[in-house]
C-alpha positions as CSV (number, residue, x, y, z in Angstrom):
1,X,9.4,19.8,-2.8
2,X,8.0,16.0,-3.4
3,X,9.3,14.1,-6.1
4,X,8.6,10.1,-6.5
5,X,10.6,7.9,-8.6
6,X,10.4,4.4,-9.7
7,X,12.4,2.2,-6.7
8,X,15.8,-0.3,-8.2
9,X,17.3,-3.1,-6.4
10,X,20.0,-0.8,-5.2
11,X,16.5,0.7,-3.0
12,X,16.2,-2.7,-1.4
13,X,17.8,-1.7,2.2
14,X,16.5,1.6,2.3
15,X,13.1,-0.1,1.3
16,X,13.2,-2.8,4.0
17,X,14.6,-0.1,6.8
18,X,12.0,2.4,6.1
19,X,9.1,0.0,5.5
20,X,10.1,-2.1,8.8
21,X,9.9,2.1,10.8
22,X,7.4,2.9,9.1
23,X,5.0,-0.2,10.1
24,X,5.9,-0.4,13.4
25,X,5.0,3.4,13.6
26,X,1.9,2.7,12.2
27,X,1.1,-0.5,14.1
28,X,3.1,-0.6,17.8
29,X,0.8,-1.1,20.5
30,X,-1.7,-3.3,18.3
31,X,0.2,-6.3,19.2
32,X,3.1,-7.5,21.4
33,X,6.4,-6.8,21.1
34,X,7.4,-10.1,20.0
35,X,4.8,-10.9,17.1
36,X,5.8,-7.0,15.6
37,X,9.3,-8.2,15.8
38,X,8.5,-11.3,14.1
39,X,6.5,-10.0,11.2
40,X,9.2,-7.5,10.7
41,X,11.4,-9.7,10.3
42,X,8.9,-12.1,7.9
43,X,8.3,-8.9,5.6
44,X,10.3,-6.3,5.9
45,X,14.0,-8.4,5.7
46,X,16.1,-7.5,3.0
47,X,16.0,-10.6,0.6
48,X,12.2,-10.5,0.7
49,X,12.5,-6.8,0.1
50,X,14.5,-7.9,-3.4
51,X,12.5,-10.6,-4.2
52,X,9.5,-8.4,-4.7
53,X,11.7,-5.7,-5.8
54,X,12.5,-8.4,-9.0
55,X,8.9,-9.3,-9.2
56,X,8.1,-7.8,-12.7
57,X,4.1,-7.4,-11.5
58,X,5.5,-5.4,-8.1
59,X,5.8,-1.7,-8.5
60,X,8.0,0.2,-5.9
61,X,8.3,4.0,-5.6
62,X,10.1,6.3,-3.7
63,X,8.9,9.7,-2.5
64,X,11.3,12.3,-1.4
65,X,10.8,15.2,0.3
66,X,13.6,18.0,-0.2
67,X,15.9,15.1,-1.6
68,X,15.3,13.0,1.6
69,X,13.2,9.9,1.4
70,X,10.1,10.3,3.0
71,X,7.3,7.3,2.0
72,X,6.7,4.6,-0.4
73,X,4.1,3.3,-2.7
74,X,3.6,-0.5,-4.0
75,X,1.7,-1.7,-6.4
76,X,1.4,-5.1,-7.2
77,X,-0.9,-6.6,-10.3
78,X,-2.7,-9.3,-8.5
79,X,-6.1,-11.1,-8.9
80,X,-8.8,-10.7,-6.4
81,X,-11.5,-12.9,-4.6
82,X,-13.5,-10.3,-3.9
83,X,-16.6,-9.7,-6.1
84,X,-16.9,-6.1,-6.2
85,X,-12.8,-6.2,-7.3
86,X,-13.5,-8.5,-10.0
87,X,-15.6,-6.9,-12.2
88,X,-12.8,-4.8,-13.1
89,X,-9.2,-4.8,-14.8
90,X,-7.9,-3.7,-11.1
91,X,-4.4,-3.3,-9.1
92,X,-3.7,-3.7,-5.8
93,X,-2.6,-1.2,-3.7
94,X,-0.2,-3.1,-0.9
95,X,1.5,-0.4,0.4
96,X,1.9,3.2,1.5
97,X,3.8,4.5,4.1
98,X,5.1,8.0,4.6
99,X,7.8,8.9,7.0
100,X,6.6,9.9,10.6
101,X,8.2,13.3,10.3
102,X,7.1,13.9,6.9
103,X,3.1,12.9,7.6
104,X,1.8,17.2,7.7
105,X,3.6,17.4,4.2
106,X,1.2,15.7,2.2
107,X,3.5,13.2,1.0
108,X,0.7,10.5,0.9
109,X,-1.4,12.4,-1.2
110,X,1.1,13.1,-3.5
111,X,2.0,8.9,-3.5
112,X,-1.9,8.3,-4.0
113,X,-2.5,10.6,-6.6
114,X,0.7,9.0,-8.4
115,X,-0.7,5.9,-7.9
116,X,-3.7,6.8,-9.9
117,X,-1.9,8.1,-12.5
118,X,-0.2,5.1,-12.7
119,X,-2.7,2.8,-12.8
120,X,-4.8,4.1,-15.4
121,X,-2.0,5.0,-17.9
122,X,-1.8,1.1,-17.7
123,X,-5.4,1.3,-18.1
124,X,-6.8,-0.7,-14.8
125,X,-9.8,0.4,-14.3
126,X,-9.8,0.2,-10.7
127,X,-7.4,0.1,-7.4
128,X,-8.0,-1.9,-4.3
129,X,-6.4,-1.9,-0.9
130,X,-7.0,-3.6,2.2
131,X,-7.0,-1.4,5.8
132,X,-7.0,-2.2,9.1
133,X,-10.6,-1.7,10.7
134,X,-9.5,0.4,13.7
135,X,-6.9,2.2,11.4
136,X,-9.5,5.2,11.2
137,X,-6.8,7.8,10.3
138,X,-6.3,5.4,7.1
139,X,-9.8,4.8,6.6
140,X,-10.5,8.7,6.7
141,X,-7.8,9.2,4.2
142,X,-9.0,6.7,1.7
143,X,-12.7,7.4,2.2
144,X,-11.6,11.0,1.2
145,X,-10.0,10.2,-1.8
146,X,-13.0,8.3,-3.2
147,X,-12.3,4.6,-1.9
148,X,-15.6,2.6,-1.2
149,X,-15.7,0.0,1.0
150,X,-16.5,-3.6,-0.6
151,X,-18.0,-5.1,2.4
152,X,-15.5,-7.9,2.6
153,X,-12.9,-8.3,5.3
154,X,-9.9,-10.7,5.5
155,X,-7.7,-11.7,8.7
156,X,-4.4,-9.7,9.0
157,X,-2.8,-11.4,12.2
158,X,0.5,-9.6,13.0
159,X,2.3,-13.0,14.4
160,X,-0.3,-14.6,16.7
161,X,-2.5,-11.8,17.4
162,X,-5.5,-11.3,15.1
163,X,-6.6,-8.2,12.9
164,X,-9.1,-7.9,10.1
165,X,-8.8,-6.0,7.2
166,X,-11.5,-4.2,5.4
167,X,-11.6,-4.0,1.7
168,X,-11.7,-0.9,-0.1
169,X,-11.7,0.0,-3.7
170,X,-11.8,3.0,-6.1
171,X,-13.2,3.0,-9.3
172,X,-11.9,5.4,-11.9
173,X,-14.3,7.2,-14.1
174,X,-13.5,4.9,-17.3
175,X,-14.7,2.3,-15.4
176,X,-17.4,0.0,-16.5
177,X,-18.5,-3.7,-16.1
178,X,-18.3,-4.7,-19.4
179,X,-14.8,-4.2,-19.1
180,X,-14.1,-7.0,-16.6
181,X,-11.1,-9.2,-16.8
């Protein structure tokens, strides 16, 4: 059984343990050992892990999968550059991770799908994320879950090797231009 609950400061070093394994699970082999180490560190250490824990526009969750903590979700309400993005009241997506031995239970649809639940009962009228181009299990998920790709990239070195990011956004079916923030 799944459940997902909102994430507290007492989460913090379960936060920054599981989202340090869970990128380098996702990412090892894309650069050297040395920048991953580095940009672990950078992101994933524990104070950084409270500070956006105590952001009041970051959103953490939990999911758990038989009472054992499986993946993550975070939101963040943030403005965009990207054109596409800003015709909309949007969130950003900035993270979701499940658990390498949890990935066949559908935990990450289960932390999408609460992702859209929570972004429109606080009435955005779109979600955003940015992927890695050559992260085509990602982009496969996304793309079946309704997420449109923007056309615009952004770097996403990990330390000093580079990686670009595409842009990807779903709109939700109360979306409309007129509504832009």
């Amino acid at each position: 059984m799944i459940t997902i609950r909102p994430a507290t400061i007492d989460d913090a070093p379960l936060l920054s343990e599981m989202g340090a394994q869970t990128f380098y699970d996702t990412f090892n082999g894309t650069c050297t050992e040395e920048d991953m180490s580095q940009f672990l560190e950078l992101y994933y250490n524990l104070p950084q892990v409270q500070k956006e824990l105590n952001d009041s526009q970051d959103y953490y969750y939990l999911a758990f999968f038989s009472e054992m903590p499986a993946g993550y979700l975070r939101v963040k309400e943030s403005n965009s550059d990207i054109p596409l993005v800003k015709l909309y009241r949007s969130i950003e997506l900035k993270r979701i991770y499940v658990v390498k031995e949890f990935q066949s239970q559908k935990i990450g649809a289960a932390l999408l799908n609460f992702a859209f639940d929570f972004a429109t009962e606080k009435n955005y009228k779109a979600i955003y994320l940015s992927v890695w181009e050559h992260n085509s299990r990602a982009l496969n998920f996304y793309k079946k879950w309704g997420f449109i790709n923007t056309g615009h990239k952004n770097d996403f070195p990990i330390g000093n090797t580079p990686q670009t990011d595409y842009w990807l956004i779903k709109l939700f079916k109360s979306a409309k231009v007129d509504e832009a923030t």
